[in-house]
C-alpha positions as CSV (number, residue, x, y, z in Angstrom):
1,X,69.1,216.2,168.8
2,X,70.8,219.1,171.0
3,X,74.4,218.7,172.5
4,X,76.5,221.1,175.2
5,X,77.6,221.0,178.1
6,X,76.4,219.3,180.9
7,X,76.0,222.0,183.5
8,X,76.1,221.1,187.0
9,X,72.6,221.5,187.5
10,X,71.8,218.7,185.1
11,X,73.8,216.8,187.0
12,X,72.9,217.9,190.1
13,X,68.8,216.6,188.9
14,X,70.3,213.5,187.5
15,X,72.2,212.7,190.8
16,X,68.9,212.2,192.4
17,X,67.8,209.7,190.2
18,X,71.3,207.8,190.6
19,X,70.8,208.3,194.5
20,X,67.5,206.6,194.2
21,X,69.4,203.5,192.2
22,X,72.4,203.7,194.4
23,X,69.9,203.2,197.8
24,X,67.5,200.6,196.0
25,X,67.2,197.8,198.3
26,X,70.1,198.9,200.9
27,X,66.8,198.4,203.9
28,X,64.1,196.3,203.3
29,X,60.6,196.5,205.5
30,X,60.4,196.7,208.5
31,X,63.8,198.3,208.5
32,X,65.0,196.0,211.6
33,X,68.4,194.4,212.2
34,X,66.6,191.5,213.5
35,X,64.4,190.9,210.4
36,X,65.4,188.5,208.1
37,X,65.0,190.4,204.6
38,X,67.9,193.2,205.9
39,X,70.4,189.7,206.7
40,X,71.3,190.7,202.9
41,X,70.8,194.0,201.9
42,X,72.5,194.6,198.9
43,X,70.6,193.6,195.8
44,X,71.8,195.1,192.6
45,X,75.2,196.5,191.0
46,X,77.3,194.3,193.3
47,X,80.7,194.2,191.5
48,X,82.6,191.3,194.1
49,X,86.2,190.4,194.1
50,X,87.6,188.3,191.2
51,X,89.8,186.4,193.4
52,X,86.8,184.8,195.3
53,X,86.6,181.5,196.8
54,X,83.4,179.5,195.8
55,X,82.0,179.6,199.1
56,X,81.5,183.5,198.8
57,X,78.8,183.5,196.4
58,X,80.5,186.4,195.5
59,X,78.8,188.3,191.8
60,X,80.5,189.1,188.9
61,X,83.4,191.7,189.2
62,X,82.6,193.5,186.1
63,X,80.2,195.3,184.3
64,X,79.7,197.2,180.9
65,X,77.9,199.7,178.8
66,X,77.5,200.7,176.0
67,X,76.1,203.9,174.6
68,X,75.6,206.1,171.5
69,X,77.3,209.6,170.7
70,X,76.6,211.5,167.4
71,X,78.5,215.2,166.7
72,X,76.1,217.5,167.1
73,X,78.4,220.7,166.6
74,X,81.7,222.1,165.6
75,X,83.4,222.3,169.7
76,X,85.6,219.4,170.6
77,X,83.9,216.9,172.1
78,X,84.7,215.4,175.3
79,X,83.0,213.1,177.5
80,X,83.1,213.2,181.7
81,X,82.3,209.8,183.7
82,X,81.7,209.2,186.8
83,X,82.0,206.0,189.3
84,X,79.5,206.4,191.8
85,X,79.1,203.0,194.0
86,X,78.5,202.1,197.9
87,X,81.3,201.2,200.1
88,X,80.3,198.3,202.9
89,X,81.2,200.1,206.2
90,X,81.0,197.9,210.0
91,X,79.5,199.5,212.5
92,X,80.1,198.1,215.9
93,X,79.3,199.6,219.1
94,X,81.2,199.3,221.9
95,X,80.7,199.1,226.0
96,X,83.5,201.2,228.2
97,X,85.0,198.7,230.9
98,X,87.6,199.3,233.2
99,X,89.4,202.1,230.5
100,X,88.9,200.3,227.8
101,X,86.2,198.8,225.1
102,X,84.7,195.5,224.8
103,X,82.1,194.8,221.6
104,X,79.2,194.3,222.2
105,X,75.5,194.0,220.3
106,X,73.8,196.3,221.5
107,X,74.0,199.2,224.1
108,X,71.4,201.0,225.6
109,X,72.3,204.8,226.6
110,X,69.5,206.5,228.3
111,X,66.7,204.5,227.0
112,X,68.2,204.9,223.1
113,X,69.7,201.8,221.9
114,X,72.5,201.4,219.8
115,X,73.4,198.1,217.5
116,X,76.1,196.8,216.2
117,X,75.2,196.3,212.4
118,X,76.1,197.2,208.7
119,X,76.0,200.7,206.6
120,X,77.5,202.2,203.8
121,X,79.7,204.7,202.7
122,X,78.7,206.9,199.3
123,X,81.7,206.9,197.2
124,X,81.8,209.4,193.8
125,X,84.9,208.8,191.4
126,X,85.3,211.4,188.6
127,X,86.8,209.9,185.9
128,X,89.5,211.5,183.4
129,X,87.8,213.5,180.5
130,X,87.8,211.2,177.1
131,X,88.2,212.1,173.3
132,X,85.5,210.8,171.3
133,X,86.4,212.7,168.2
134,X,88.2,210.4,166.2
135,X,85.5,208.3,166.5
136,X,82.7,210.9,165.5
137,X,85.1,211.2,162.6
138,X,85.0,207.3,161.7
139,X,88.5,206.3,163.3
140,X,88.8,204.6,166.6
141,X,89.6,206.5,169.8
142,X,92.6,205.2,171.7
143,X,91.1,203.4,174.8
144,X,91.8,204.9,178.1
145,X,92.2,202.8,181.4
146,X,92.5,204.2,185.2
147,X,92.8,202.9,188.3
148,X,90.5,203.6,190.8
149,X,91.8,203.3,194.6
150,X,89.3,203.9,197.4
151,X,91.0,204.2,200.8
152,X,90.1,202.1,203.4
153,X,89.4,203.8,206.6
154,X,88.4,203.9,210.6
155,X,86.1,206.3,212.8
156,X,85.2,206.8,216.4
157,X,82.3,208.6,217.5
158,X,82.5,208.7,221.8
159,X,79.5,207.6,223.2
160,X,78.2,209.3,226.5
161,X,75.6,209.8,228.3
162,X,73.1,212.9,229.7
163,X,75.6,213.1,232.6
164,X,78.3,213.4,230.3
165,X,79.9,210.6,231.1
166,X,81.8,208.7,228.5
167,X,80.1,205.1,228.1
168,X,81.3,203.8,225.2
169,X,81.9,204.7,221.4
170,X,80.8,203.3,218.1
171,X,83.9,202.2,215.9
172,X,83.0,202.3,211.6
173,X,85.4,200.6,209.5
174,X,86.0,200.6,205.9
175,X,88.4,198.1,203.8
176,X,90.1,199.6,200.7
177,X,88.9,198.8,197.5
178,X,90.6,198.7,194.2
179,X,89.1,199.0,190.9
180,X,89.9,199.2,186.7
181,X,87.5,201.7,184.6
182,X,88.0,201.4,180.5
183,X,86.6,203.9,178.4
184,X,87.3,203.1,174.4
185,X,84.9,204.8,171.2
186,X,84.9,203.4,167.8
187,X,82.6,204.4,164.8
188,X,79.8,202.7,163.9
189,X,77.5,204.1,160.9
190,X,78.4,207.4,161.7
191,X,78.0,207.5,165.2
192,X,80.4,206.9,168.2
193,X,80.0,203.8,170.0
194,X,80.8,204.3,173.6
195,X,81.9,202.0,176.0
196,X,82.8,202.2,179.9
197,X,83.6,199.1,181.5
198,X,84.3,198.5,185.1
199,X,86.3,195.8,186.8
200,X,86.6,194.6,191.1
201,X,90.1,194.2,190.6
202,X,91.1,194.1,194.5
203,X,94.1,191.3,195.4
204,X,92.9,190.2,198.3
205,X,90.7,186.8,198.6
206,X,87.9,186.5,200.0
207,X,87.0,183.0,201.8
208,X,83.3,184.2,202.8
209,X,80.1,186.0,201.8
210,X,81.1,188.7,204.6
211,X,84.5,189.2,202.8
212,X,82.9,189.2,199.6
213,X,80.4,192.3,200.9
214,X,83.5,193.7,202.3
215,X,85.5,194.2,199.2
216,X,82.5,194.4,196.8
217,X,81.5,197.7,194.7
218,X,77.8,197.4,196.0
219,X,75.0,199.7,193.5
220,X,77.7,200.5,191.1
221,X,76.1,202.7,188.3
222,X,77.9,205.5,186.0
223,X,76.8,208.4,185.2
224,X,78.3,209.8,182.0
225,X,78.0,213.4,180.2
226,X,78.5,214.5,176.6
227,X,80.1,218.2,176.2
228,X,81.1,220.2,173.5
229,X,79.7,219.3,170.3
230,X,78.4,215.4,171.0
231,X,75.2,214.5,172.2
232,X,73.8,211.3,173.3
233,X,71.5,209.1,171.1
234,X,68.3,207.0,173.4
235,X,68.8,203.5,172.6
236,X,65.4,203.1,173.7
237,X,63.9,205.1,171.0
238,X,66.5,205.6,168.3
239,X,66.2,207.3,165.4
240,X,66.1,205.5,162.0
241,X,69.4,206.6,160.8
242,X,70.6,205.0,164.3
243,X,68.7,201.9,165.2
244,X,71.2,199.8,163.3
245,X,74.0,201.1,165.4
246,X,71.6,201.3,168.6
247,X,71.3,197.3,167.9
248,X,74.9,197.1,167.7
249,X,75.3,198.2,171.3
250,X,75.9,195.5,174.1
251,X,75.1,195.8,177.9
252,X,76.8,193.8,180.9
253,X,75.0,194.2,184.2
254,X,74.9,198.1,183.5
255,X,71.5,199.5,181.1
256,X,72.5,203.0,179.8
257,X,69.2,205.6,179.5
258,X,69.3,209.4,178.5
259,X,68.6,211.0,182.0
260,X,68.3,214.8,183.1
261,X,65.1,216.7,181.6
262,X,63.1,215.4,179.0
263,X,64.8,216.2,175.5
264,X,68.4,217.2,176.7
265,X,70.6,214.2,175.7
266,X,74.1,215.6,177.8
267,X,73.9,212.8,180.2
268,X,73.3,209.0,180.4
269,X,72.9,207.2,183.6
270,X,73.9,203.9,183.3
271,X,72.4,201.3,185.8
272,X,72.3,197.9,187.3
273,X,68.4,198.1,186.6
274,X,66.9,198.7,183.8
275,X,65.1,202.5,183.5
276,X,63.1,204.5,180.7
277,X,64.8,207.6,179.4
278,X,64.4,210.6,181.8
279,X,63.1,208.7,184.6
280,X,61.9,211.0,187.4
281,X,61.4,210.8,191.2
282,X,57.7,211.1,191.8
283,X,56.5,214.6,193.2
284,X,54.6,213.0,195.6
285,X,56.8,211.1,196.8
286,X,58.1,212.1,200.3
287,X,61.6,210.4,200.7
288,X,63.9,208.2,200.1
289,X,62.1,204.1,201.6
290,X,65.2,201.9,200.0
291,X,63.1,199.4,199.7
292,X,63.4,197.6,196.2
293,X,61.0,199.3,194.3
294,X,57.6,199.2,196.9
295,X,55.2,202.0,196.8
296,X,56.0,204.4,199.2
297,X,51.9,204.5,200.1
298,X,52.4,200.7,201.1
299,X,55.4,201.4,203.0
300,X,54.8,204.5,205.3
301,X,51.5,202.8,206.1
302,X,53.0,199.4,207.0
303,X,55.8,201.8,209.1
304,X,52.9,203.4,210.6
305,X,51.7,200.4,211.8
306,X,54.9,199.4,214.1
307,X,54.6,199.3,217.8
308,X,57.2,201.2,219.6
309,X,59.4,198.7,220.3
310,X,59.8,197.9,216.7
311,X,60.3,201.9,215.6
312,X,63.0,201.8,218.4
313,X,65.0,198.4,217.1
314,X,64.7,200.6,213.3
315,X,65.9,203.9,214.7
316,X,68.5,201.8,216.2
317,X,69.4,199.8,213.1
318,X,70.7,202.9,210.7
319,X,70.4,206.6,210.8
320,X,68.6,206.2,207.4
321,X,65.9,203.6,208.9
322,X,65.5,206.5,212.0
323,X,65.4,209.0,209.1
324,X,62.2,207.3,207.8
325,X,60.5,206.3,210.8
326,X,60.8,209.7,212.1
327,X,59.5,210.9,208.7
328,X,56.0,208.5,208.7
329,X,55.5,209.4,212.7
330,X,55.5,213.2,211.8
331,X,53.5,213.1,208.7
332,X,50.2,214.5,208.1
333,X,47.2,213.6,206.7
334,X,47.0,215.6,203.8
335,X,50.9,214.0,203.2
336,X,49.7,210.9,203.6
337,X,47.0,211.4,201.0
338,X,49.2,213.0,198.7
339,X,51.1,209.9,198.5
340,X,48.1,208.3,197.0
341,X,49.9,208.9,193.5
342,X,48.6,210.9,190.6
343,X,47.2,209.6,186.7
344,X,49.0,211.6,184.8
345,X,47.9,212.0,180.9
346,X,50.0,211.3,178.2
347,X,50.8,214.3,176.1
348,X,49.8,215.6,173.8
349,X,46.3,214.7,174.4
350,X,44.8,213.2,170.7
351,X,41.1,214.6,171.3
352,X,39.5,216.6,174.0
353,X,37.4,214.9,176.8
354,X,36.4,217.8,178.4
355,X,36.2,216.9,182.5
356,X,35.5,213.1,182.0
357,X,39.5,211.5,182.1
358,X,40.8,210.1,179.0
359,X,41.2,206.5,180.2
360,X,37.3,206.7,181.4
361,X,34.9,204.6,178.6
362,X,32.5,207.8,179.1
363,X,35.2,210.0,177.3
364,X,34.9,208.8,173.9
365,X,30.6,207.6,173.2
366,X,31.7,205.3,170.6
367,X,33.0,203.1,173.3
368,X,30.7,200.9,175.0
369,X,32.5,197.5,176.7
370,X,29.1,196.3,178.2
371,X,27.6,195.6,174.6
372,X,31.4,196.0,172.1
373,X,31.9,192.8,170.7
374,X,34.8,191.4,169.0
375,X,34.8,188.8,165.7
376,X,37.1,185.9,166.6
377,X,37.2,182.5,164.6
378,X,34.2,184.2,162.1
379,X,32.2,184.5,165.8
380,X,30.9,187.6,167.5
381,X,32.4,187.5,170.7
382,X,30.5,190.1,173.8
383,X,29.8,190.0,177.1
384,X,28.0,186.7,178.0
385,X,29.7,184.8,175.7
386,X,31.6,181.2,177.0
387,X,35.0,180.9,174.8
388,X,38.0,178.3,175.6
389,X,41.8,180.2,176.9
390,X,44.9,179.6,175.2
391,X,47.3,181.8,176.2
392,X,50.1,182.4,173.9
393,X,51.7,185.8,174.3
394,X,53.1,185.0,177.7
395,X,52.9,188.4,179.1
396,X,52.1,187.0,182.4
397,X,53.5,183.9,183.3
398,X,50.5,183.3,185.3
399,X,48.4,182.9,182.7
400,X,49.4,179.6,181.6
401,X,47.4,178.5,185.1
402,X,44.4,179.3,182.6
403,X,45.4,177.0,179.8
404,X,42.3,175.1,178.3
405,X,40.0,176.3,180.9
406,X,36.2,177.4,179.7
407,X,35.6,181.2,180.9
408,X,33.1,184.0,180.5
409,X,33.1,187.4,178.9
410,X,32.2,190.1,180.6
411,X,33.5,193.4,178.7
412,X,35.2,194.1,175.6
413,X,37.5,196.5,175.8
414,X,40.2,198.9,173.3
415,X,43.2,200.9,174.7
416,X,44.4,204.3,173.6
417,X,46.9,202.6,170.8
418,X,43.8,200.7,168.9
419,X,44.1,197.1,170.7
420,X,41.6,195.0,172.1
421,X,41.6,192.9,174.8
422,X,38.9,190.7,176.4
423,X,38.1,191.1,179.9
424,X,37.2,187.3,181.2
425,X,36.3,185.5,184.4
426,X,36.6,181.9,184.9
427,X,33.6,180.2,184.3
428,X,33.8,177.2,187.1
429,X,35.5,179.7,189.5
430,X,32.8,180.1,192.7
431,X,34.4,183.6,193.1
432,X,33.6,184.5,189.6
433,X,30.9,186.5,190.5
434,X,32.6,188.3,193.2
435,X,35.5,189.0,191.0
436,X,33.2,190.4,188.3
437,X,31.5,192.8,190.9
438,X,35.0,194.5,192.2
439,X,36.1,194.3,188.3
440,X,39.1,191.8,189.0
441,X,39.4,190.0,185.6
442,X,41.5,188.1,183.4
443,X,42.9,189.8,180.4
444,X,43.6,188.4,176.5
445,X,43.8,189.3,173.3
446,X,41.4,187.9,170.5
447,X,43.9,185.6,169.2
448,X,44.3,183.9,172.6
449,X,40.4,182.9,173.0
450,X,38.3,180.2,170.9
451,X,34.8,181.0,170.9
452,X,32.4,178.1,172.4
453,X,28.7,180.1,171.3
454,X,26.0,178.3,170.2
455,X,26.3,180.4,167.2
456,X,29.8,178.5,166.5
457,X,28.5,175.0,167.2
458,X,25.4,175.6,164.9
459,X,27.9,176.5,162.4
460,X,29.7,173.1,163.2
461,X,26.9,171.1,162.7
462,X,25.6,172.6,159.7
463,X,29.3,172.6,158.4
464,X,30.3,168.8,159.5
């Protein structure tokens, strides 16, 4: 594995995959202040007040990871964090009467209409640089705390209208917010073991779920990066000298994966969900949705479906929401096909298929689903065949529906990593046949089906 320093570019790449986790879920379909869904908008990383009353619901105030660093040169190593969270920001518009301003819900300027409602205000902490030497060295590292003040804060944007006329304002208001960041290393089989905790550590309490929201930390990730001669370790994919110490590590609400381009291992993002290592925005992907992990296919079609008074109430709701109807009304449609999404091989490719795609039966002639077969309970098991599901690896919860119940076969089928896995429709389902045409079937593995063949009940007899 490679150390250095994380140059701001990395970063900079990195930062767009932590804006992607720091957005996730802050507007849900159809991007209304009137649908229910946005009522609560904030859905992970929410670090609440610790002096919350019950009726709050406030979330835990804390959260925790923990990460791998190995030396991987003679420099010093250091190691730069930073906080990077949402700040809830009121945004309430306001009608000019008589001088002054009186709240109101709405206010329509022109034929635009502008509502009172919630956003959020980005917030990026730099932490102070950390010493994990003594740990690389097999000592521990002096733990280093800070406190982390946000301001709280007011705006006024004026409101007029074509005429000029001043006709009322919008008023955003933020409340302070007060936090405590721990970063401590200690050795661990020759390896650092790095830790950043965070902690809502604001005085105030809060009686209500608004309160809560109002002095929470909402999508609080970190993103961390190794510099000088340390470098990162995946604790997804450790190495063998390190999957002891990888095993080791504990994670509180906060999932720490290596992150900028594949192979560099100078930064870790660490984040309220969980990631693979080097995760990527999509290229076809056109924008930002914020909408808790949909397809952005789904979404731009369901936005393009909207009557107008509905894109209005969402242009209304938040500049982002505007952003993204604005965005689906002006795209193509060669965008919109592009967003159809792309199979991407897996690399390096293990034989040549020449034009036929790797994941299509017709690439390798040894594979044949209609007539493959599988030997289960001394029983050869193809398409046709009746056998009996028991579901036991509980991959899909679902599944357990099909406990017991008698289906058919109809393929037999191996994956790129040498399983098998047997395509079945129920047999007393009057959609079966339907379901077989479209190729909608049940999955399981061998072990999960007992044959019911004549072949197996001649056995039986002759075998009493």
């Amino acid at each position: 594995m490679t150390g250095g320093t994380a140059a701001t570019g990395s970063l900079d790449r990195v930062r767009g995959i932590a804006d992607a986790v720091l957005y996730e879920g802050y507007l849900l379909y159809p991007y209304r202040a009137s649908s229910s869904k946005n009522q609560s908008r904030w859905q992970f990383g929410v670090l609440g007040p610790p002096r919350a009353e019950p009726a709050s619901f406030a979330e835990d105030p804390r959260l925790e990871m923990q990460c791998l660093l190995e030396a991987t040169g003679a420099d010093s190593p250091s190691v730069e964090s930073r906080l990077r969270f949402l700040q809830h920001q009121t945004r309430t518009v306001e009608r000019r009467v008589d001088g002054g301003h009186v709240p109101v819900g709405e206010l329509v300027v022109d034929g635009v209409t502008l509502l009172s409602w919630q956003e959020a205000h980005e917030c990026e902490v730099v932490l102070p640089a950390y010493d994990p030497g003594p740990a690389l060295a097999g000592a521990d590292a002096a733990p280093v705390r800070t406190r982390v003040e946000v301001p709280g804060g007011e705006e006024v944007e004026v409101v007029r209208d074509a005429g000029g006329a001043r006709v009322g304002r919008i008023v955003r208001r933020r409340s302070p917010l007060v936090a405590q960041v721990e970063i401590r290393a200690e050795p661990d089989d020759g390896y650092a073991r790095l830790s950043v905790a965070v902690a809502n550590d604001h005085p105030e309490t809060a009686a209500g779920k608004e309160d809560a929201l109002r002095l929470a930390l909402i999508s609080a990730h970190m993103l961390v990066s190794a510099a000088g001669g340390a470098g990162f370790v995946s604790l997804l994919e450790p190495p063998a000298a390190a999957a002891a110490a990888a095993a080791r590590c504990r994670q509180h609400r906060c999932f720490p994966v290596l992150a900028g381009l594949p192979g560099s291992t100078d930064v870790v993002l660490g984040s309220p969900i969980i990631l693979y290592d080097h995760p990527e925005i999509a290229e076809e992907s056109a924008g930002a949705l914020f909408d808790s992990t949909e397809i952005d296919e789904i979404l731009t079609l369901r936005v393009m479906t909207m009557t107008d008074e509905e894109k209005a109430e969402a242009r209304a709701t938040d500049p982002r929401a505007a952003e993204i109807v604005d965005r689906c009304d002006a795209m193509s449609d060669d965008a919109l096909q592009q967003l159809h999404g792309a199979l991407r091989s897996p690399e390096p490719r293990l034989f040549d298929t020449g034009e036929v795609p790797w994941w299509d039966p017709a690439a390798d002639e040894s594979v044949r689903p209609e007539v493959d077969s599988v030997v289960v309970d001394g029983v050869r098991v193809a398409k046709g065949s009746l056998v009996r599901v028991h579901p036991s690896r509980r991959a899909d919860a679902q599944d357990l529906f099909f406990a017991d119940r008698v289906a058919r076969v109809t393929a037999v089928l191996s994956d790129v990593d040498g399983g098998t896995h047997v395509a079945l429709v129920l047999a007393d389902d009057p959609a079966a046949d339907l379901h077989e045409w479209y190729g909608r079937y049940l999955y399981f593995a061998p072990d999960e089906i007992e044959p019911l063949d004549q072949a197996r009940e001649a056995r039986e007899e002759s075998h009493p």
